[in-house]
Backbone as a chain_set.jsonl record, in Angstrom:
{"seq": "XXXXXXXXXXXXXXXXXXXXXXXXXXXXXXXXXXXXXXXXXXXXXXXXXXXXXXXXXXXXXXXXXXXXXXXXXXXXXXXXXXXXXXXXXXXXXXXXXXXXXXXXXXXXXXXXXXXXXXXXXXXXXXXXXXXXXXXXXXXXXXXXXXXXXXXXXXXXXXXXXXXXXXXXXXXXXXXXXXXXX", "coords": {"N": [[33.517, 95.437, 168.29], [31.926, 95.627, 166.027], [30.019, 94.302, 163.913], [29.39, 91.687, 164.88], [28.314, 88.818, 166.243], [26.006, 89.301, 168.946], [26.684, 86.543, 171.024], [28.831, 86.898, 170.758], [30.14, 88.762, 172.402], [32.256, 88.99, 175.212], [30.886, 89.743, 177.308], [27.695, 89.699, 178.618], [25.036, 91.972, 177.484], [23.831, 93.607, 179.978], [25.657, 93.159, 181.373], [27.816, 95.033, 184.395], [29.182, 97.544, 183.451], [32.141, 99.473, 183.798], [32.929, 102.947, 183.355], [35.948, 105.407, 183.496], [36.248, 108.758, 183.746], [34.158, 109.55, 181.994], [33.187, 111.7, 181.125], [34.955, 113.134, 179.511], [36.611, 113.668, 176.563], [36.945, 111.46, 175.053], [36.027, 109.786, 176.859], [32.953, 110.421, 177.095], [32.088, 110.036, 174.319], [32.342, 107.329, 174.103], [30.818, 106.392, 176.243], [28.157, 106.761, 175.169], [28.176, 104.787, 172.901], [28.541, 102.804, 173.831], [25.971, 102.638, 174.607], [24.712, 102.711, 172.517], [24.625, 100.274, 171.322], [23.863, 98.766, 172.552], [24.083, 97.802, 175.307], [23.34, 98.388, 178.285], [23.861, 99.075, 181.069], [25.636, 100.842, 183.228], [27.969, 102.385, 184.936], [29.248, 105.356, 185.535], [31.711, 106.712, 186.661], [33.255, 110.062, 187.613], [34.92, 112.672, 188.574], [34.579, 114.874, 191.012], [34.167, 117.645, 190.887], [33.527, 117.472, 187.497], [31.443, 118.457, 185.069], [28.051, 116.829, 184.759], [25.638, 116.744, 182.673], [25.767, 116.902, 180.05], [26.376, 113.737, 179.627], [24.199, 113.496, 180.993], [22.414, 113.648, 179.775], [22.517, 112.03, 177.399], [21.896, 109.527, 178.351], [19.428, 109.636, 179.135], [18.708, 110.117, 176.556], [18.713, 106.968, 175.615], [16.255, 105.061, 176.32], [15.396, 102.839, 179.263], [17.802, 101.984, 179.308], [20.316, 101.508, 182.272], [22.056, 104.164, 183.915], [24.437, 104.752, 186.124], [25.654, 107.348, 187.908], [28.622, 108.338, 189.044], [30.618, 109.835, 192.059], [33.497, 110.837, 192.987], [37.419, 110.133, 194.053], [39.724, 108.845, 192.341], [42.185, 108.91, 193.806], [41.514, 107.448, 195.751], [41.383, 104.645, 197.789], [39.413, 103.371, 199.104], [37.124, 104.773, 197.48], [37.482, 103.222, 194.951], [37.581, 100.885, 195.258], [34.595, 100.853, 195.567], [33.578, 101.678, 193.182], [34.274, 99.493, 191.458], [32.603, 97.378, 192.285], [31.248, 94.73, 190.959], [31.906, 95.08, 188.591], [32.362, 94.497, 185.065], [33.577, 94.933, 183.059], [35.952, 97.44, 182.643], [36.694, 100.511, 181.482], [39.245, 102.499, 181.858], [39.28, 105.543, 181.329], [40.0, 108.476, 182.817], [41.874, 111.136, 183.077], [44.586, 113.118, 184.706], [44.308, 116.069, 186.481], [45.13, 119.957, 186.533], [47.87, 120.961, 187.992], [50.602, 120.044, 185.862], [53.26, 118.872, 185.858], [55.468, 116.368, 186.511], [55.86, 114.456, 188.613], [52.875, 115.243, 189.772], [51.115, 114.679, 187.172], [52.393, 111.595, 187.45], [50.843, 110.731, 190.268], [48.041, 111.231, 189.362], [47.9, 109.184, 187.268], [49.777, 106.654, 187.107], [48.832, 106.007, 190.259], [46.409, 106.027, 190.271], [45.464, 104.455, 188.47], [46.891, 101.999, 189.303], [45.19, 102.066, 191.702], [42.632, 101.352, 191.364], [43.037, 98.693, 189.819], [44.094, 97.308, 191.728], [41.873, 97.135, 193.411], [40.125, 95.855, 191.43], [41.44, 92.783, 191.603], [40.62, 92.209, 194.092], [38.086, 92.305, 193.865], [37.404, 90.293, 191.782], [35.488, 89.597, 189.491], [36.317, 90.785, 187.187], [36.183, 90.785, 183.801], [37.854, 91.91, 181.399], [39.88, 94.339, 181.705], [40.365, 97.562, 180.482], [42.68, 99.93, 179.491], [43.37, 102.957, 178.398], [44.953, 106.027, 177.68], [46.833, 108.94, 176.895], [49.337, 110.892, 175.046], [48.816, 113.352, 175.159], [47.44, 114.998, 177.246], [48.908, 116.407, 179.124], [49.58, 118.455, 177.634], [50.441, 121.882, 176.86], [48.389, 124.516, 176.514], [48.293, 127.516, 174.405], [51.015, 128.185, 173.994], [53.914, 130.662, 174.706], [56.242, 130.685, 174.186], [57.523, 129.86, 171.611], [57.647, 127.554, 171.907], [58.851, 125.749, 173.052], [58.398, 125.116, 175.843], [55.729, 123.293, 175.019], [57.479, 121.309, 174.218], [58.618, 120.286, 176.547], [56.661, 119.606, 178.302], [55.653, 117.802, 176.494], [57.549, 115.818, 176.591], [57.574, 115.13, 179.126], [54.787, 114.355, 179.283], [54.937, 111.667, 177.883], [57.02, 110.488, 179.461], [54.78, 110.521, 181.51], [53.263, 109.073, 180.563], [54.331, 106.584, 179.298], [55.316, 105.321, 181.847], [52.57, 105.16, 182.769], [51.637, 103.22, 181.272], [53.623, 100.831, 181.855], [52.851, 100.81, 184.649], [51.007, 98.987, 184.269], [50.553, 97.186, 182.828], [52.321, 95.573, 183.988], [51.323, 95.131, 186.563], [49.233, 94.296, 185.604], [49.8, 91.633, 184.155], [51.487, 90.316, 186.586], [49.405, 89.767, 188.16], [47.645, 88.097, 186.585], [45.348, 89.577, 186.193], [42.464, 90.223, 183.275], [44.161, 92.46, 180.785], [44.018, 95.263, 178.79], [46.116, 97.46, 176.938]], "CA": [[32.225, 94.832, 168.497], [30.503, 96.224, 165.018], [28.927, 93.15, 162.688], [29.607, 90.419, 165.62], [26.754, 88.334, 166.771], [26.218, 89.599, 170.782], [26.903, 85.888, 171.822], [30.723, 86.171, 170.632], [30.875, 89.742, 173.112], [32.626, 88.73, 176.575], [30.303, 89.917, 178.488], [26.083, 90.006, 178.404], [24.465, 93.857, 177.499], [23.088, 93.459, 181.102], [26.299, 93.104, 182.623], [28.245, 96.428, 184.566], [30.648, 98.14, 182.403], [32.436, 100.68, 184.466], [34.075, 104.017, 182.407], [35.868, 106.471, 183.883], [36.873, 109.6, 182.551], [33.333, 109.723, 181.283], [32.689, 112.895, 180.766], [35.872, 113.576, 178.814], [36.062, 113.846, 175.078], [36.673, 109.793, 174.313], [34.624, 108.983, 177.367], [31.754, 110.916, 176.459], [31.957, 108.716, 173.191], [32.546, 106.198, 174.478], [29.388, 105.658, 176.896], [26.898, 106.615, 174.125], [28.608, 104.108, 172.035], [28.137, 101.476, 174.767], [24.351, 102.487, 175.03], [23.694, 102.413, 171.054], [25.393, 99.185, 171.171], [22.757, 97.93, 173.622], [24.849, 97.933, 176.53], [22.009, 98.749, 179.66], [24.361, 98.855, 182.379], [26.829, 101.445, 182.886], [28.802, 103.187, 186.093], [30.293, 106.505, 185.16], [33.008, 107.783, 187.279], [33.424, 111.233, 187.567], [35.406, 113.56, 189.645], [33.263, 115.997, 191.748], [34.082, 118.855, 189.855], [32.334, 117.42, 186.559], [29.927, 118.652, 184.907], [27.512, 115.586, 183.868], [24.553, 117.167, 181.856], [26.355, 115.725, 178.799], [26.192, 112.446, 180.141], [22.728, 112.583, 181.819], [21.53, 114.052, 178.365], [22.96, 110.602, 176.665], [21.312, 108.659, 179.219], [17.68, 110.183, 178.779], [17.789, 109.572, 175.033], [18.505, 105.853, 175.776], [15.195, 104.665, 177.476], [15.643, 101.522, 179.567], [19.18, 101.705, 180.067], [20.484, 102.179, 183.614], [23.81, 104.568, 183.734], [24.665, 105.224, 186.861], [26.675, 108.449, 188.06], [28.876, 108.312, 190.93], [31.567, 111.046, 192.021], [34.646, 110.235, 193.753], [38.31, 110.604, 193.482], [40.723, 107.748, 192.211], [43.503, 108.427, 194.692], [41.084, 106.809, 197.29], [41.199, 102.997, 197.665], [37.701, 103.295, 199.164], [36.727, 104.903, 196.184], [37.942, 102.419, 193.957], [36.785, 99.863, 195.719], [32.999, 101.045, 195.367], [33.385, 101.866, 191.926], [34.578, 98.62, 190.623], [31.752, 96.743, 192.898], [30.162, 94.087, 190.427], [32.183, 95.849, 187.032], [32.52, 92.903, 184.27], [34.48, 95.542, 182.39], [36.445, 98.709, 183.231], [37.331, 101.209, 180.377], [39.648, 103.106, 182.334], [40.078, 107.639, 180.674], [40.476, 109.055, 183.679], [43.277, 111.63, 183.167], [44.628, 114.07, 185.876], [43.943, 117.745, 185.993], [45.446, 120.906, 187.211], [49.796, 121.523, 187.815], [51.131, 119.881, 184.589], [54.014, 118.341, 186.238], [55.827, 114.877, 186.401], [54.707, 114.267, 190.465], [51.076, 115.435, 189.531], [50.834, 112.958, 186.149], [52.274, 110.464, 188.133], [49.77, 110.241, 190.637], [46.635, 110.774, 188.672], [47.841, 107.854, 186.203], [50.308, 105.609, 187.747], [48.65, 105.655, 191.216], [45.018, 105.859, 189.942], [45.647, 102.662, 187.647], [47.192, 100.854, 190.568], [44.034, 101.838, 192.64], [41.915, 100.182, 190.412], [43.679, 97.635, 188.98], [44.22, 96.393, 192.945], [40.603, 96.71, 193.822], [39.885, 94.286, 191.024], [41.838, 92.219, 192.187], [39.796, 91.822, 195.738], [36.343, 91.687, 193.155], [37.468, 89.009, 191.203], [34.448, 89.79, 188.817], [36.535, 91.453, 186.009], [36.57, 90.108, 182.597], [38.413, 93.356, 181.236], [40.414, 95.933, 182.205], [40.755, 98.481, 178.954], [43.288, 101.252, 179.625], [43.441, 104.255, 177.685], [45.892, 107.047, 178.171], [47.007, 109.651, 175.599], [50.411, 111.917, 175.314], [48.355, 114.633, 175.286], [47.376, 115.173, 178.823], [49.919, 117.359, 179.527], [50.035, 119.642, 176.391], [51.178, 123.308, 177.432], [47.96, 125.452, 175.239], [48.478, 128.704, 174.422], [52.286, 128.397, 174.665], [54.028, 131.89, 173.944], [57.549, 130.799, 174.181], [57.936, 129.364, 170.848], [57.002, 126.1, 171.924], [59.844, 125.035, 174.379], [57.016, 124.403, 177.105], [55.391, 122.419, 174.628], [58.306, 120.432, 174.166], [59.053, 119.817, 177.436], [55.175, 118.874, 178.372], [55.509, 116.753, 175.342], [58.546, 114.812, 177.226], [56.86, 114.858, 180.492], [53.729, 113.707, 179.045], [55.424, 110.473, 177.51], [57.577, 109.796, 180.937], [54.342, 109.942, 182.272], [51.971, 107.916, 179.8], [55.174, 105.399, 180.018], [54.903, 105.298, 183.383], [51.464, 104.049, 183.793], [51.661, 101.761, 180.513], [54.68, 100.001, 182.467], [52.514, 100.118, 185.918], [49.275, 98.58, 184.095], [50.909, 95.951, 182.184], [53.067, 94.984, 185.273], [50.157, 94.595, 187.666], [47.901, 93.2, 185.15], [50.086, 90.298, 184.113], [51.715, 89.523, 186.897], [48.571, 89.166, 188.86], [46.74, 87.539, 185.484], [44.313, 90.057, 185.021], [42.839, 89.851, 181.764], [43.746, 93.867, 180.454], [44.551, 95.652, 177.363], [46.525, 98.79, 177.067]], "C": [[31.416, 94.889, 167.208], [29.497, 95.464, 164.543], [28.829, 91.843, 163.991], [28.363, 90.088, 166.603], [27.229, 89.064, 168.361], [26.842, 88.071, 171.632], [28.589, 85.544, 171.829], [31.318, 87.263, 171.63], [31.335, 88.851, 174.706], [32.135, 89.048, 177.517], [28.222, 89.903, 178.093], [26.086, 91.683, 178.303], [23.972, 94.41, 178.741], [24.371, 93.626, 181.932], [27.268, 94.674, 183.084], [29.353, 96.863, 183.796], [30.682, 99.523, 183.107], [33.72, 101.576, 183.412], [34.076, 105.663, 183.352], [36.241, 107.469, 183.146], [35.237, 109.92, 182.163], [32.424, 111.037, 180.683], [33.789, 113.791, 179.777], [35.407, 113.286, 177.579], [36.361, 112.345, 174.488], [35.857, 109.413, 175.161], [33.151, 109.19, 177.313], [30.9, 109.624, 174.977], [31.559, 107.884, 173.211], [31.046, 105.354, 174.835], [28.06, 105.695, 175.935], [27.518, 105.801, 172.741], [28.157, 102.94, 172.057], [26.94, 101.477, 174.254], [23.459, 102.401, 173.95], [23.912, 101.384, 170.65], [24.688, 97.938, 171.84], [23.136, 97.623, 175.052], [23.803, 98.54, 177.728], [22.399, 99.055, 180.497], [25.34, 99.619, 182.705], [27.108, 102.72, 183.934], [29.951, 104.087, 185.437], [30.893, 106.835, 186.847], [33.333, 108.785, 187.28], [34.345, 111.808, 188.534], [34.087, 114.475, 190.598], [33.031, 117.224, 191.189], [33.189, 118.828, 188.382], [31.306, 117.797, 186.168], [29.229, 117.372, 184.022], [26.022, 115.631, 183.205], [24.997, 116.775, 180.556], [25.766, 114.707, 178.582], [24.294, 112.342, 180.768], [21.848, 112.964, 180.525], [21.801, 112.771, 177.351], [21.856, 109.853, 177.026], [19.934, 108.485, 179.226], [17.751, 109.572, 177.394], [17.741, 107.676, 174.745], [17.465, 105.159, 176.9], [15.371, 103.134, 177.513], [16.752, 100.686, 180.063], [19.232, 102.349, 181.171], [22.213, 102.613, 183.59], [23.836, 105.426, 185.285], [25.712, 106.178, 186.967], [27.253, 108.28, 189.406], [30.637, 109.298, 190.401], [32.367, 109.839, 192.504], [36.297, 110.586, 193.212], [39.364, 109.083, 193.699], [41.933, 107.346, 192.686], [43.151, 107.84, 195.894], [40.537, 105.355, 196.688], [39.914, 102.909, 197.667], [36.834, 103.547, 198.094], [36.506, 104.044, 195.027], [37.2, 101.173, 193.793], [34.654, 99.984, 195.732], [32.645, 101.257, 193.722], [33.316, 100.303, 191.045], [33.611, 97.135, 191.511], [31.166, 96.043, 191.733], [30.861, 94.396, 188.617], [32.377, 94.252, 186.47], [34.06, 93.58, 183.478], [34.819, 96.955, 182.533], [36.998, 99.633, 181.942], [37.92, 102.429, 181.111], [40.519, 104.688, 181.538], [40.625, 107.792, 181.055], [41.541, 109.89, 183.163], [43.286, 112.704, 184.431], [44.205, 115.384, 185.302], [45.207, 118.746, 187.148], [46.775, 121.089, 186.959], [49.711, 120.184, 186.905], [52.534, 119.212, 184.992], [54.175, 116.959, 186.633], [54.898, 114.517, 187.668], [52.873, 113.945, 190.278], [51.246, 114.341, 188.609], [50.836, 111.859, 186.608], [51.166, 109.901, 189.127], [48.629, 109.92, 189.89], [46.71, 110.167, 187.607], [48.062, 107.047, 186.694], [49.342, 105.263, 188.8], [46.863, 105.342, 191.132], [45.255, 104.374, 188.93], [45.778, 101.78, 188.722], [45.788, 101.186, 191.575], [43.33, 100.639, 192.253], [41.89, 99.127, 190.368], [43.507, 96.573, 191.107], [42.634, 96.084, 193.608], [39.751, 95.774, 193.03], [40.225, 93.265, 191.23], [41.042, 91.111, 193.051], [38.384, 91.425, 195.059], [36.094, 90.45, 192.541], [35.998, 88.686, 190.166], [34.462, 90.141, 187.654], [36.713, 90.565, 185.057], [37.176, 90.651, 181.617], [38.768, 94.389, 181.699], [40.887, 96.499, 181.046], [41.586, 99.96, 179.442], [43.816, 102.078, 178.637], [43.715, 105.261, 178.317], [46.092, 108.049, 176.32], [48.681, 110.879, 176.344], [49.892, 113.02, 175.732], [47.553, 115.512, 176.629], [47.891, 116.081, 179.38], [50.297, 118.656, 178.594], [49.937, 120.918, 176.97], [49.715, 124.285, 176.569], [48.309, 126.746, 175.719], [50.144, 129.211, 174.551], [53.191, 129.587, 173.929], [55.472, 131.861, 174.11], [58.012, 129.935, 172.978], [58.403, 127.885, 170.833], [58.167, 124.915, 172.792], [59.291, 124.32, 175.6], [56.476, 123.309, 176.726], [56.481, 121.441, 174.569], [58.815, 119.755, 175.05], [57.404, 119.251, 178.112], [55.367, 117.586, 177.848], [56.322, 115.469, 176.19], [57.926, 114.402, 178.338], [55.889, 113.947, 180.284], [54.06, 111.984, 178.652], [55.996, 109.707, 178.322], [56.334, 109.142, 181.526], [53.339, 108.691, 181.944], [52.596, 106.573, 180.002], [54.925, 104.766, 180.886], [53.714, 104.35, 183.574], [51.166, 103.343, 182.47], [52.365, 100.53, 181.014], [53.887, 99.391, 183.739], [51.054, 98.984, 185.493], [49.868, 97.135, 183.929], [51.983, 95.207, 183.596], [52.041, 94.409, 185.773], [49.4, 93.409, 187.18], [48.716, 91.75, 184.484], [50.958, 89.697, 185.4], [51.036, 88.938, 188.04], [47.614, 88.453, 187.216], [45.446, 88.271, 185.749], [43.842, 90.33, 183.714], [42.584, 91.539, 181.26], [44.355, 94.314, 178.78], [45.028, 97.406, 177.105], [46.817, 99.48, 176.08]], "O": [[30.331, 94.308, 167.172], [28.306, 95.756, 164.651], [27.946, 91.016, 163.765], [27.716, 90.781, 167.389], [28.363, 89.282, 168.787], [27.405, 88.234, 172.715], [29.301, 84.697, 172.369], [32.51, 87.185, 171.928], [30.503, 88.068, 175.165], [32.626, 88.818, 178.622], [27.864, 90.242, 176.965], [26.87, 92.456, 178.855], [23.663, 95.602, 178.744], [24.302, 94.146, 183.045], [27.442, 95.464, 182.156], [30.414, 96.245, 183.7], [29.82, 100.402, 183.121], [34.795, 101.204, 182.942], [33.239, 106.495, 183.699], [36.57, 107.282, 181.975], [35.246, 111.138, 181.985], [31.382, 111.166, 180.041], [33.52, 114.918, 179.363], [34.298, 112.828, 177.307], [35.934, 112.13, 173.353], [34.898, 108.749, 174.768], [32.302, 108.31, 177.457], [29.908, 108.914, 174.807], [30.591, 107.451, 172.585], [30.429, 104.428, 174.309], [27.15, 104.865, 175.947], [27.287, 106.256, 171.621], [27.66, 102.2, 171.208], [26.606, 100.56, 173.503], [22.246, 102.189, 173.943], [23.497, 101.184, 169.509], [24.837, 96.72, 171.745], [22.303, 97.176, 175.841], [23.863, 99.76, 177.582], [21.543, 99.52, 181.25], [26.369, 98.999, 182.439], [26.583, 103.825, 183.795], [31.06, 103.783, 184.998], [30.298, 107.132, 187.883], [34.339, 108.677, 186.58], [34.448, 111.084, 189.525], [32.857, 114.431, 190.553], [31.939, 117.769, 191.029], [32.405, 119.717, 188.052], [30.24, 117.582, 186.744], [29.652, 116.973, 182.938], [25.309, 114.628, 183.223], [24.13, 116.11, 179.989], [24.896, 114.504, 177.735], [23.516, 111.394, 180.874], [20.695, 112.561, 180.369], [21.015, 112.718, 176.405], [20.967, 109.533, 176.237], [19.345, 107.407, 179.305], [17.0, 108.655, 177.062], [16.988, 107.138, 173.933], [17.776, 104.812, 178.039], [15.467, 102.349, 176.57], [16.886, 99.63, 180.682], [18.613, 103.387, 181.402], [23.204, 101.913, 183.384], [23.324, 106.53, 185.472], [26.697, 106.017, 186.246], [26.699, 108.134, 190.496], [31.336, 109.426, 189.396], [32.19, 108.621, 192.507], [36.475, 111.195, 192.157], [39.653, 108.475, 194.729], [42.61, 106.342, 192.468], [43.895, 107.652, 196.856], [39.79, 105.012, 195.771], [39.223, 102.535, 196.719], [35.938, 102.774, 197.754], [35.539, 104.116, 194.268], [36.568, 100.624, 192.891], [33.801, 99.115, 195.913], [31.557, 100.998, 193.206], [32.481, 100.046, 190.178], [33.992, 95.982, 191.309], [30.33, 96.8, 191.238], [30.303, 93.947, 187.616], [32.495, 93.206, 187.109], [35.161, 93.046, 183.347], [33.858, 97.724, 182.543], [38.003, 99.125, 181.444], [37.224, 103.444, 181.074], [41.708, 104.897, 181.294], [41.792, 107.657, 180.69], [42.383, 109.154, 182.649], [42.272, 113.069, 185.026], [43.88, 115.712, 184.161], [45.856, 118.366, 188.122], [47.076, 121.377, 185.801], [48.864, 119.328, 187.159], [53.059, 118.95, 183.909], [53.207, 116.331, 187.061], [53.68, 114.352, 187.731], [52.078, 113.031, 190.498], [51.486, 113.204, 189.014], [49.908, 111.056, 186.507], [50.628, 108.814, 188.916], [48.197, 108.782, 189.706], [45.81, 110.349, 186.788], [47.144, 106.298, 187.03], [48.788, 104.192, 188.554], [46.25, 104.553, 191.851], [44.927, 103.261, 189.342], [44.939, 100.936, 189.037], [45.452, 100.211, 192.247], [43.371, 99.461, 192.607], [40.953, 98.432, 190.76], [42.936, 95.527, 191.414], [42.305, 95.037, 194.167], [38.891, 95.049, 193.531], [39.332, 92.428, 191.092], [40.855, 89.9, 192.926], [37.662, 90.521, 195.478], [35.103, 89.724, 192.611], [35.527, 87.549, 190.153], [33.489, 90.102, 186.901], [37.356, 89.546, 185.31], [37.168, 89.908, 180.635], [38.042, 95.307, 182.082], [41.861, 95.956, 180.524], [40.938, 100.972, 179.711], [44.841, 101.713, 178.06], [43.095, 105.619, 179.319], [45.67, 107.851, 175.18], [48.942, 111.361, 177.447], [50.424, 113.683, 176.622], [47.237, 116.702, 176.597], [47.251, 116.657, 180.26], [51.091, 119.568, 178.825], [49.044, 120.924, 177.817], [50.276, 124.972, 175.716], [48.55, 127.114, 176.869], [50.504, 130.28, 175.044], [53.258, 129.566, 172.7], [56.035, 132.952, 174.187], [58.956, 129.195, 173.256], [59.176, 127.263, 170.104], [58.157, 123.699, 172.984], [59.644, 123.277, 176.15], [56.463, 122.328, 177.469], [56.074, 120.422, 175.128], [59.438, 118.729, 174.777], [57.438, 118.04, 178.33], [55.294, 116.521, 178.461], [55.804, 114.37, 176.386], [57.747, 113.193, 178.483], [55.903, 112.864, 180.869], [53.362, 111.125, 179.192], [55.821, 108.489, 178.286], [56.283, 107.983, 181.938], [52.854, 107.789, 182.627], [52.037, 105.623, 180.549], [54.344, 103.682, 180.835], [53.667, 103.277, 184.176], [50.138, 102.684, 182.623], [51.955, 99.397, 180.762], [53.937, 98.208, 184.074], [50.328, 98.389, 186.289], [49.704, 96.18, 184.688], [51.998, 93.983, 183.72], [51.776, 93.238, 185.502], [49.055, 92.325, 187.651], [47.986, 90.765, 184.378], [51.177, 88.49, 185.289], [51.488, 88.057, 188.771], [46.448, 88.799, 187.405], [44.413, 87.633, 185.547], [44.694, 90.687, 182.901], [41.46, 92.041, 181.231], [44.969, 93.656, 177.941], [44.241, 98.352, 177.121], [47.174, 100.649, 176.227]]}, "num_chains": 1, "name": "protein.A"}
């Protein structure tokens, strides 16, 4: 976006730009990136666990913009479906938390993408879907076995980033959503 007039961006500064993940360390970024960018409009996603004093401390120093906060959890359609109510553009973080295992990754990427991705679908409002993933999701810290854990994380982590690069780009072209992964 940096030097480019506003009338060449794909969407108005007015219109909803939904980011989840937003309280993580690119979505954090991210939304006060949006909001110095002029961006006014902006549905964070959170888990329930979150802490969003970060985020509501962003939000205060931009007077005039409206950033809404909403909880919820991305393995629920319903969820999904309320989140992506009205979005123009979706900058989808999100990563999972907790057991470190293939199963676990898989859901909270693969199956959280496909939430999404299907409840745009039904909105028919999107003009972007931006997915962002990272290997590192899964990294082992503190690992005291001379880094074998890490190495096998490392593999896991790539099955699973795979994984939901394969389910994004599937969905999103062969329903012609317009996304970028």
């Amino acid at each position: 976006m940096g030097d480019r007039e506003p009338s060449t961006y794909i969407i108005g500064r007015r219109d909803l730009i939904l980011v989840t993940g937003a309280t993580g360390f690119i979505g954090s970024k991210l939304v006060e990136n949006l909001l110095d960018r002029g961006f006014s409009n902006l549905r964070c996603f959170l888990r329930p666990s979150s802490n969003s004093k970060r985020l509501e401390a962003v939000a205060r120093r931009h007077h005039g913009a409206h950033v809404e906060v909403v909880t919820g959890n991305l393995l629920s359609r319903d969820d999904c479906q309320a989140a992506t109510k009205d979005a123009r553009v979706i900058f989808h973080l999100a990563a999972g938390t907790g057991e470190k295992s293939f199963p676990d990754a898989f859901m909270n990427s693969v199956v959280t993408t496909r939430n999404l991705l299907e409840s745009c679908l039904r909105r028919q409002s999107l003009r972007r879907f931006v997915n962002i993933s990272s290997f590192a999701v899964l990294a082992t810290r503190g690992s005291r076995d001379g880094g074998s854990s890490m190495r096998r994380a490392r593999s896991r982590s790539i099955q699973s980033s795979g994984a939901k690069l394969i389910a994004s780009r599937r969905l999103g072209k062969s329903r012609s959503l317009p996304s970028t992964v």
